[in-house]
C-alpha positions as CSV (number, residue, x, y, z in Angstrom):
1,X,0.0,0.0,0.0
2,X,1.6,3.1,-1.0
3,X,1.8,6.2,1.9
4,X,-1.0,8.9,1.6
5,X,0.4,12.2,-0.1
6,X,-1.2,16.1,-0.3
7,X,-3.4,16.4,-2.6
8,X,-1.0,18.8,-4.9
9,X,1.2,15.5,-4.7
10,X,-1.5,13.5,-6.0
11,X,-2.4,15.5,-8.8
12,X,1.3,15.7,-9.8
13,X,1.1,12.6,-11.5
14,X,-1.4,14.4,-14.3
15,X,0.3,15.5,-17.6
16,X,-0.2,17.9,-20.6
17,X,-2.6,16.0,-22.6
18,X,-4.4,13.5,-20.4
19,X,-8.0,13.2,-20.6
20,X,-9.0,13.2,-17.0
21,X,-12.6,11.7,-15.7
22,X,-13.6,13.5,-12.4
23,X,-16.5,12.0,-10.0
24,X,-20.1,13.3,-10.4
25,X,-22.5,14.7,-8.4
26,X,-22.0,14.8,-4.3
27,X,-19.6,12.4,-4.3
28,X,-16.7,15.2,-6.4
29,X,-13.3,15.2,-5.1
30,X,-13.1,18.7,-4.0
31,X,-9.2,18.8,-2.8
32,X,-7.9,17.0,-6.0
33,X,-9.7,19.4,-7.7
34,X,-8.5,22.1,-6.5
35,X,-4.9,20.8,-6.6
36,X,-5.7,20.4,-10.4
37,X,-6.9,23.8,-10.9
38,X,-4.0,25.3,-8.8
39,X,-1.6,23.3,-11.8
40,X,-3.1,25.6,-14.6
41,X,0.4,27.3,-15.2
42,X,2.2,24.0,-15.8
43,X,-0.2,22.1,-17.9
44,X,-1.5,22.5,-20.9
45,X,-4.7,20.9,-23.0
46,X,-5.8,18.8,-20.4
47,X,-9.3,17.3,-21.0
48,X,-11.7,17.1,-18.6
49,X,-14.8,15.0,-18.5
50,X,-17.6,14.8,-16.0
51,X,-21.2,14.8,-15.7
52,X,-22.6,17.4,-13.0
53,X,-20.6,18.1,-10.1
54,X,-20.7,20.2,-6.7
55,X,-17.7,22.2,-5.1
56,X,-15.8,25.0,-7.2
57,X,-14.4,24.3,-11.0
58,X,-11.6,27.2,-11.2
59,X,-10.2,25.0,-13.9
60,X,-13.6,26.1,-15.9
61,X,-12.2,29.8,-15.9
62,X,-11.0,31.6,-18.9
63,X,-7.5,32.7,-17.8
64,X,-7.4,28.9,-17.7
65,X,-9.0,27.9,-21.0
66,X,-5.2,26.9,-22.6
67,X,-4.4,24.6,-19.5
68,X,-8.0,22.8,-19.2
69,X,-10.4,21.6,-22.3
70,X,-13.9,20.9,-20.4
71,X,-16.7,18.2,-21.7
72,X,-19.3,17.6,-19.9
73,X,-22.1,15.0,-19.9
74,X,-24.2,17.2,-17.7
75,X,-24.2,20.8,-16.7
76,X,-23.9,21.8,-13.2
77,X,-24.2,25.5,-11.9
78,X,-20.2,25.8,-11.4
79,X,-19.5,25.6,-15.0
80,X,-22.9,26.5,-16.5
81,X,-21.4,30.2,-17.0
82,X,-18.3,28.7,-18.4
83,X,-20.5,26.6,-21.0
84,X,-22.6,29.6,-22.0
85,X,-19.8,31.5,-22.9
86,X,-18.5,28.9,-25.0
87,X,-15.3,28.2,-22.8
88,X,-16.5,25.1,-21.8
89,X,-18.3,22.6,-23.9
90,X,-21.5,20.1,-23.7
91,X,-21.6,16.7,-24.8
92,X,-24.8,15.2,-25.6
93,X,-25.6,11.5,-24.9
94,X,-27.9,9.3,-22.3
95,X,-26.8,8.9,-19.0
96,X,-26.6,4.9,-19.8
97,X,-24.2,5.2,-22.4
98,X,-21.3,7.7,-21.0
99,X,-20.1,4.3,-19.7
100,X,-19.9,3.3,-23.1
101,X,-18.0,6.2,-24.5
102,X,-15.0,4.8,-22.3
103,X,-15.1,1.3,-22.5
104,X,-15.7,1.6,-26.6
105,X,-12.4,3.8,-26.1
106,X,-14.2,6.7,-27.9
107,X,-13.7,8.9,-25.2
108,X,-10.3,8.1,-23.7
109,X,-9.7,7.9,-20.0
110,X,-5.9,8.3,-18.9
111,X,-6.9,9.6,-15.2
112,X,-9.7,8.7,-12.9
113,X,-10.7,11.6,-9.9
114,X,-12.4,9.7,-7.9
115,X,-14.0,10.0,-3.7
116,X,-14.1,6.9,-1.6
117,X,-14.5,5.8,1.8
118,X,-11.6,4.6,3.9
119,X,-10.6,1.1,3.2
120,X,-11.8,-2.2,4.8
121,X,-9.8,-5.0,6.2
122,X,-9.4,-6.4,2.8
123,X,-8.1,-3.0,1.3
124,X,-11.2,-2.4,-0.3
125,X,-12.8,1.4,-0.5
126,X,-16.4,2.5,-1.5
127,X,-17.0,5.1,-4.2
128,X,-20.3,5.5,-1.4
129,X,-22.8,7.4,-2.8
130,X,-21.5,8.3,-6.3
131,X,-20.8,5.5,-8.9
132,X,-22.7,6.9,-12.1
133,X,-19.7,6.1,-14.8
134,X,-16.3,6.5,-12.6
135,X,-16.4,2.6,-12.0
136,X,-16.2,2.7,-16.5
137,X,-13.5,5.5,-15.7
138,X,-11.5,3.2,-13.4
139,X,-11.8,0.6,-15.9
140,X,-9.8,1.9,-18.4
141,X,-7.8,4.6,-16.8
142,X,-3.6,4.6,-16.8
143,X,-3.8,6.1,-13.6
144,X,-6.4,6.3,-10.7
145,X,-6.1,9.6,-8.2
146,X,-8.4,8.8,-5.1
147,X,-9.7,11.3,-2.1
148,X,-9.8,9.1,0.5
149,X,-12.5,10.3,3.0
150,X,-13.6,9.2,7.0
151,X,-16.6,10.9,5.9
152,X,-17.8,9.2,3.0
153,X,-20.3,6.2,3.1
154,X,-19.5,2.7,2.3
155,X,-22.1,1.7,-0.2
156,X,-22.9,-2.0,-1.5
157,X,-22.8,-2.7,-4.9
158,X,-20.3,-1.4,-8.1
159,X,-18.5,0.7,-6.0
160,X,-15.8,-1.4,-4.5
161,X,-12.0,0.0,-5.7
162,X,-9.4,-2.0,-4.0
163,X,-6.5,0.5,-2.7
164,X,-3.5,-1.0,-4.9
165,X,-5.3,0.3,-7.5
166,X,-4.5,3.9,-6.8
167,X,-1.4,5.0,-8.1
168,X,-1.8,7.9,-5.4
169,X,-3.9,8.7,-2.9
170,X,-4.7,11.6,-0.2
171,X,-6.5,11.3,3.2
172,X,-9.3,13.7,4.2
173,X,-11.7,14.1,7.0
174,X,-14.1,16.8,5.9
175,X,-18.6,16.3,5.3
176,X,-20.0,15.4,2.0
177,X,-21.4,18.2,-0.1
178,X,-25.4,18.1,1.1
179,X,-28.6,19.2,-0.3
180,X,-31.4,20.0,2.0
181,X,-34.5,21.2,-0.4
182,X,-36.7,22.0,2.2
183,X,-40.4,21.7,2.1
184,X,-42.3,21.9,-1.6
185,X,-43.7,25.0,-2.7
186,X,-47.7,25.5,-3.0
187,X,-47.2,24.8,-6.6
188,X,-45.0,21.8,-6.0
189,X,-47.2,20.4,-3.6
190,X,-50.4,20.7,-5.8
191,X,-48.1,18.9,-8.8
192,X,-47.5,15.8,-6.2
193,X,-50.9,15.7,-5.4
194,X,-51.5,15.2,-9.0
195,X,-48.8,13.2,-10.0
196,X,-49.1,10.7,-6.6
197,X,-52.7,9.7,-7.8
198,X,-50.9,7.9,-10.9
199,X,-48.7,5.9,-8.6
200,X,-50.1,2.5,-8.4
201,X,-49.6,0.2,-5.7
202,X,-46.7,-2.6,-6.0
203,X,-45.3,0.3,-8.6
204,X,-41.5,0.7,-8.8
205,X,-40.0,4.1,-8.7
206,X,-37.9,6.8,-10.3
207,X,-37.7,10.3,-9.6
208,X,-35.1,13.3,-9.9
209,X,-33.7,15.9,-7.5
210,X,-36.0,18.5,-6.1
211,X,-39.6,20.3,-5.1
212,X,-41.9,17.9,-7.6
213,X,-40.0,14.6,-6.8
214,X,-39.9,15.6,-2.7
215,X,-43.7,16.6,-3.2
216,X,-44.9,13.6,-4.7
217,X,-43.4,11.2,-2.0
218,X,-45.2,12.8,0.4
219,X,-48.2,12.0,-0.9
220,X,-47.6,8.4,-1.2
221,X,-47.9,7.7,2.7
222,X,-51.4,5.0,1.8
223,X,-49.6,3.3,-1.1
224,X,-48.2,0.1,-0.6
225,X,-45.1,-2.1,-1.8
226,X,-43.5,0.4,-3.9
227,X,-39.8,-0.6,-5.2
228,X,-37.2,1.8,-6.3
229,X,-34.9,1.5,-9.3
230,X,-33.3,4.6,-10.2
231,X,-30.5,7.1,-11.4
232,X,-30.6,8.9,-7.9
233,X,-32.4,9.6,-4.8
234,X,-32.6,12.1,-2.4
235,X,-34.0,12.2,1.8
236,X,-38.0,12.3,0.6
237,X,-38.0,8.4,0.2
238,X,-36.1,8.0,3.8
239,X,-40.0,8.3,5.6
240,X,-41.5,5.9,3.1
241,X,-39.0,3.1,3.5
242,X,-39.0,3.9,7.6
243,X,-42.7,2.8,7.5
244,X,-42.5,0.2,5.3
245,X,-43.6,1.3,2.2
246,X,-40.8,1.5,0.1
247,X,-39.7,-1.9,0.8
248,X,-39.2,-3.7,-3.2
249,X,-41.1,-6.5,-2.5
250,X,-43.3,-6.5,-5.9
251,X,-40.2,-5.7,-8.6
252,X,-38.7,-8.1,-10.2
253,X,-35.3,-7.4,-10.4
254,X,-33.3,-6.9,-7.4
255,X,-36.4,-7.2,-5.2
256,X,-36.0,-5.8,-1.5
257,X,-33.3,-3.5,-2.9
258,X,-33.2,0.6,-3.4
259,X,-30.9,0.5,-6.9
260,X,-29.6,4.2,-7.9
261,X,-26.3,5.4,-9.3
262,X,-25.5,8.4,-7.5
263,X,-27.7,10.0,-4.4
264,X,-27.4,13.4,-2.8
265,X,-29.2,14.6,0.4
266,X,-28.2,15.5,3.9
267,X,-26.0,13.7,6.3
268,X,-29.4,11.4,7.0
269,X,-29.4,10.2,3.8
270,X,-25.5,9.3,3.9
271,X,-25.9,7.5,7.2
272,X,-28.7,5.6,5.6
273,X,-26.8,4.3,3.0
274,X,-23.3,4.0,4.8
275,X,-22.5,-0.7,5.2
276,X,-26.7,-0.5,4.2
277,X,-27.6,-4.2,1.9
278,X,-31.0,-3.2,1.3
279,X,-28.9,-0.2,-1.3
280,X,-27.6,-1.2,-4.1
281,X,-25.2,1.7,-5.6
282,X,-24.6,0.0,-9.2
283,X,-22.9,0.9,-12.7
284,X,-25.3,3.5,-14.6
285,X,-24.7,1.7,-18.0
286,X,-27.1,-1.2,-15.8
287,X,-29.0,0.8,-13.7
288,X,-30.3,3.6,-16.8
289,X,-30.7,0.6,-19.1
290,X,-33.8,0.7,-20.9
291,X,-33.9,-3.1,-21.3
292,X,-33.6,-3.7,-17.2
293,X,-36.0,-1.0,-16.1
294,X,-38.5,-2.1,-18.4
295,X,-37.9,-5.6,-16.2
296,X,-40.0,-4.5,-13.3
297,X,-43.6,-4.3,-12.9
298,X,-45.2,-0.9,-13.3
299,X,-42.5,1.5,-13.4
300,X,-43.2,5.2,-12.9
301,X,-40.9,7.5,-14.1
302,X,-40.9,11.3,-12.8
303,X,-38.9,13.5,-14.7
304,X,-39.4,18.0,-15.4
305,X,-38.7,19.6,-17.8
306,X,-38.1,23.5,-19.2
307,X,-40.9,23.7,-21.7
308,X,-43.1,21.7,-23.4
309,X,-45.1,22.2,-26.8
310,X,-48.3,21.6,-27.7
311,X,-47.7,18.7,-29.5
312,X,-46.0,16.9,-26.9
313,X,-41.8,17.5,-27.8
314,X,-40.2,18.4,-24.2
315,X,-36.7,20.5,-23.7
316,X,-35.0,19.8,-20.8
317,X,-31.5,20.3,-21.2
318,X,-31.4,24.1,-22.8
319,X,-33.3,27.3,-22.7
320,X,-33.0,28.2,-26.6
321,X,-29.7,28.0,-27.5
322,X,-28.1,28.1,-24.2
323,X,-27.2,24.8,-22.8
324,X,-28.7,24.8,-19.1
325,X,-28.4,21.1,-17.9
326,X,-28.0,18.0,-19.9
327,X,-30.3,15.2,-21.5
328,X,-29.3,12.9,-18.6
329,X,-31.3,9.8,-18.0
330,X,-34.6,11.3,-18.5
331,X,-35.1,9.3,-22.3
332,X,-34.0,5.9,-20.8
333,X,-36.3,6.4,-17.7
334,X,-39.4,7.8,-19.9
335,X,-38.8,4.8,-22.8
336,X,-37.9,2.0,-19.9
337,X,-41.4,3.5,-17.8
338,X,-43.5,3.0,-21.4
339,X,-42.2,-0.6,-22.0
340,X,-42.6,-2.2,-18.4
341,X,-46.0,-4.0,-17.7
342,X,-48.2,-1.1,-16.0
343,X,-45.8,1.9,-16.3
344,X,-46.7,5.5,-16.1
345,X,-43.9,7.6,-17.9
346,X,-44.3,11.5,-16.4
347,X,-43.1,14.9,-17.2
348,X,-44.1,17.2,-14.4
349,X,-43.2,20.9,-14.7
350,X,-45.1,23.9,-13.2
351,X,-47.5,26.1,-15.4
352,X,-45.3,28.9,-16.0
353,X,-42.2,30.2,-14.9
354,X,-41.6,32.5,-11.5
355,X,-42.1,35.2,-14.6
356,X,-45.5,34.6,-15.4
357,X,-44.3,32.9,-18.7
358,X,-45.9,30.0,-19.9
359,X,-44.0,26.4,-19.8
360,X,-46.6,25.2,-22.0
361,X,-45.6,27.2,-25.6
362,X,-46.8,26.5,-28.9
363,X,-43.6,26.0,-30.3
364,X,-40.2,25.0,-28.5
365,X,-37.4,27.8,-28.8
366,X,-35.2,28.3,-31.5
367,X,-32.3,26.6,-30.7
368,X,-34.2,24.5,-28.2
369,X,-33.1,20.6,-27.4
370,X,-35.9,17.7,-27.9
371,X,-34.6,15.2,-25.2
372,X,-38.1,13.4,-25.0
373,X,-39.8,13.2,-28.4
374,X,-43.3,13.5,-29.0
375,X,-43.8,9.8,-29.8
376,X,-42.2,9.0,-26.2
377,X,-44.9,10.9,-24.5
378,X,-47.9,9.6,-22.1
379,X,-48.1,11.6,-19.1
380,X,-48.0,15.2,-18.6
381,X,-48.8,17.1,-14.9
382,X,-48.8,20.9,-14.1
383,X,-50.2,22.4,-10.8
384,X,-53.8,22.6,-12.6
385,X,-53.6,18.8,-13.5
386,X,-52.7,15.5,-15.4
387,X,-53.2,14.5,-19.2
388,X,-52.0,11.4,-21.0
389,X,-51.2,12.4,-24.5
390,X,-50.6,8.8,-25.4
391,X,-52.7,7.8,-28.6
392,X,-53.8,11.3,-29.3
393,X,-53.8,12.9,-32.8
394,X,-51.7,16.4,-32.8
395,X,-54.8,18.3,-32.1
396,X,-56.2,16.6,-28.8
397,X,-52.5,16.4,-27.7
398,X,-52.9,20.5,-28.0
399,X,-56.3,20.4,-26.8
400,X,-55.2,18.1,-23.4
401,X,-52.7,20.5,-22.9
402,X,-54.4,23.7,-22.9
403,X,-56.5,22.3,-20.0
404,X,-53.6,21.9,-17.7
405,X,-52.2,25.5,-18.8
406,X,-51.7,28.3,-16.7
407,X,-55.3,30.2,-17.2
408,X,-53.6,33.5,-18.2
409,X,-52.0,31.7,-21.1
410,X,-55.1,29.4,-22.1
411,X,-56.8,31.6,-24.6
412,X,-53.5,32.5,-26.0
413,X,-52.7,28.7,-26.4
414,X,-56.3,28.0,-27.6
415,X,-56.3,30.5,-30.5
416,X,-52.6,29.3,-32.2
417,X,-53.7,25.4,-32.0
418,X,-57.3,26.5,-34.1
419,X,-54.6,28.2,-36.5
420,X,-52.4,24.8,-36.9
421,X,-54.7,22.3,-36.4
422,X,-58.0,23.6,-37.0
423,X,-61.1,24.2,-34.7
């Protein structure tokens, strides 16, 4: 076992050139990091790679632009700036396939980043609550940089690294990055309401991060037997599994267990999952693919969105031409949720923006991303209700989705789809 270093001795082993993977989400290296970005005068064209991730990203600066080339798979608000101004750049793909990008060697992966709990007696560390596609990284990278944190949960499943695989490592003792989102919003909670009378019973789950996802689990206190199965979780299933109702006894694949890729919460959350079997952390190449969701009984998949048209095409990842966020897993969730027996796939988005402008448009922006197609479409929820365009010509998709419009826009809305589609 080689001796722990600093973290600007870690990241010493990095040269001009390399194409560096960095750790996602909550589970981001922060030190290495910013021992990387503090190397921007002595390196030059270094690629980095990385889906969304929390801490600071001075290497996304532009005094740093000749030193470090950013892609990323998903856009996080530390480098959304950066991407906006075109110093950084976006790469487009499903969340199940980044994976796929390194072990096709299409994307190449010299150095791994990666955040793990402390080793066990058999020298074996956790990437805890973060293994999306560094465990693909790790694979296939020369060399393998690990933070090596007492505060990081030791997760069951893909995560496992043993320590002679790192060619250096440094030692921290500091809390994981946490998220608490409070309590949903009036209009959040009226979107749960609406969006919880869907959810069957024996129904297995996926949600994303925030308000809507939070709101709906709150309102699922009388279902029973509900599973979970995927990309990531957050403290508003914690109740629900406490009483028994998230327990995983109905799916079919991995019964009994919560399977996700990456979580982020509070420190609840972490001790939850921390030496937990009943929580499967596993590779999101398996966890986001389309042909295993669809394996379990019905799935409901919860996903938002930015905008949606009348026909049914939703942007999620960019407002116009400006990247925002990133296709993500929404498309493998929202095709896996439409193949498995029972499944509800759901966009859920408020009426209108904190502007009074509607969500619900007759035509997507210029520049605007389609990341679910109108042919993928079923369910659609705002605060004023729930439609299922699924099976409906162009003009009842419009006329479903006036219904559920913000009023102020309604007539707006009402008078563009007579001029398409007719009265």
């Amino acid at each position: 076992m080689k001796p722990a270093v600093t973290p600007d001795e870690a990241v010493s082993l990095i040269r001009s050139g390399d194409h560096v993977y960095i750790q996602a989400a909550a589970g981001s290296p922060i030190k290495l990091v910013e021992a990387l970005s503090r190397r921007h005068a002595e390196l030059r064209d270094v690629e980095l790679y990385h889906l969304h991730t929390e801490g600071p990203a001075d290497y996304a600066k532009a005094e740093y632009a000749d030193s470090f080339k950013v892609s990323a798979f998903f856009i996080g608000g530390n480098i959304r700036p950066s991407v906006q101004a075109g110093i950084s750049q976006y790469i487009p793909v499903f969340l199940s396939e980044i994976p796929l990008l390194f072990r096709r060697n299409i994307l190449p992966v010299d150095v791994a980043l990666i955040h793990v709990s402390p080793p066990d007696n058999h020298g074996f560390c956790s990437l805890g609550i973060s293994v999306e596609a560094s465990h693909a990284a790790i694979e296939k990278a020369r060399v393998v940089i690990a933070q090596v944190n007492k505060q990081m949960p030791r997760s069951h499943g893909d995560g496992l690294v043993h320590i002679s695989r790192f060619d250096a490592w440094c030692e921290v003792d500091e809390p994981i990055h946490e998220l608490d989102l409070g309590e949903p919003d009036d209009i959040e909670t009226r979107i749960g309401q609406h969006v919880a009378s869907l959810v069957d019973d024996g129904a297995t789950l996926q949600m994303g991060i925030g308000g809507i996802p939070n709101a709906v689990l709150k309102f699922l206190t009388n279902h029973k037997n509900l599973g979970i199965h995927t990309e990531m979780f957050s403290d508003g299933i914690l109740p629900l599994v406490e009483k028994g109702i998230i327990n995983g006894s109905m799916k079919r694949i991995h019964p009994g267990k919560i399977v996700s890729t990456f979580a982020m919460g509070t420190r609840k959350l972490y001790d939850f999952i921390h030496d937990n079997p009943q929580v499967a952390m596993l590779d999101v190449q398996y966890v986001n693919d389309t042909a295993v969701i669809r394996r379990n009984p019905k799935v409901t998949a919860i996903n938002s969105a930015i905008e949606i048209d009348i026909t049914g095409q939703v942007c999620a990842d960019s407002i116009g031409y400006k990247m925002y966020s990133g296709v993500g897993g929404q498309m493998d969730f929202i095709r896996g949720a439409s193949l498995s027996e029972g499944g509800k796939p759901i966009i859920a988005l408020p009426s209108q923006t904190a502007k009074g402008v509607s969500k619900i448009v007759p035509a997507l922006k210029e520049g605007a991303g389609v990341v679910t197609t109108r042919a993928h479409m079923h369910y659609v929820s705002t605060e004023w209700g729930v439609v299922d365009l699924y099976g409906k010509n162009l003009k009842q998709r419009a006329q479903a989705l006036i219904t559920i419009a913000h009023p102020d826009h309604r007539e707006a809305l009402t008078e563009l789809a007579w001029t398409r589609f007719g009265k």
